[in-house]
N, C-alpha and C positions, 0 to 999 in steps of 0.2 A: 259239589255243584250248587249254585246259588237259584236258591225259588224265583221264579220270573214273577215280579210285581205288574202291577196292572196302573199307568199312572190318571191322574184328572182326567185328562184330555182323553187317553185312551177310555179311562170308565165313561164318561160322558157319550164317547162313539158306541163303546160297545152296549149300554146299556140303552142307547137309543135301540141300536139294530136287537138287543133279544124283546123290549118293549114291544116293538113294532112287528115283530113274529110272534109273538105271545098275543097281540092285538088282534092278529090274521085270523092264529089257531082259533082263538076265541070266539071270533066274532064280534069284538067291542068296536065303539068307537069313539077314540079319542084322540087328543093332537098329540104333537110332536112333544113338547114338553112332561106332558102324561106320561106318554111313552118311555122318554128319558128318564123320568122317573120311578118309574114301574119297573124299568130295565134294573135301575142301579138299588133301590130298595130293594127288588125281589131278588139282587145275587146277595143280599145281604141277608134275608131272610133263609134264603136255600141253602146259603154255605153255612148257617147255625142248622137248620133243622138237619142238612147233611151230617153236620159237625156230630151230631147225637149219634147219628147210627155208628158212626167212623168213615163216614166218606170224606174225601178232602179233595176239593176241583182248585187246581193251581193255573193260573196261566191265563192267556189271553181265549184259550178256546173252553175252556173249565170256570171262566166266570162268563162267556155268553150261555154255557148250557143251565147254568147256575139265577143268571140273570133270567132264560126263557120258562123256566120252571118255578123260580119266584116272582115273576109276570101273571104268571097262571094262576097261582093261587091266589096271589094278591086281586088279579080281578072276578075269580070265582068269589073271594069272602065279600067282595063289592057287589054282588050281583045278590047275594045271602041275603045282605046288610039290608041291601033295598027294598026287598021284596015283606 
């Protein structure tokens, strides 16, 4: 069975939509672009620190959970930073 890739276009949607949930949960606020990239940084952040424990999120719905929980922390260590 071949791993489902995740391509641009799709990472670009999907990492809007977990930014933008990650934004909600949060309480931030930032634009669209932010978002985009909060989504797509923090499934790259989540799928390494996953990676540590042995988790592995494949797929279209395993990189928004990925993408919403490296959202999270990424705008938790921004809130840190600030203060």
């Amino acid at each position: 069975m071949e791993d489902a890739q995740v391509g641009w276009i799709a990472a670009i949607i999907v990492g809007g939509i977990a930014g933008w949930l990650a934004e909600m949960f949060m309480k931030s606020n930032m634009g669209m672009l932010m978002n985009i990239v909060l989504g797509i940084v923090g499934a790259i952040v989540a799928n390494f620190l996953l990676g540590l424990v042995g988790i592995g999120l494949g797929g279209w719905l395993g990189y928004l959970i990925a993408g919403f929980i490296g959202a999270c922390i990424l705008i938790a260590i921004a809130r840190a930073v600030r203060r």
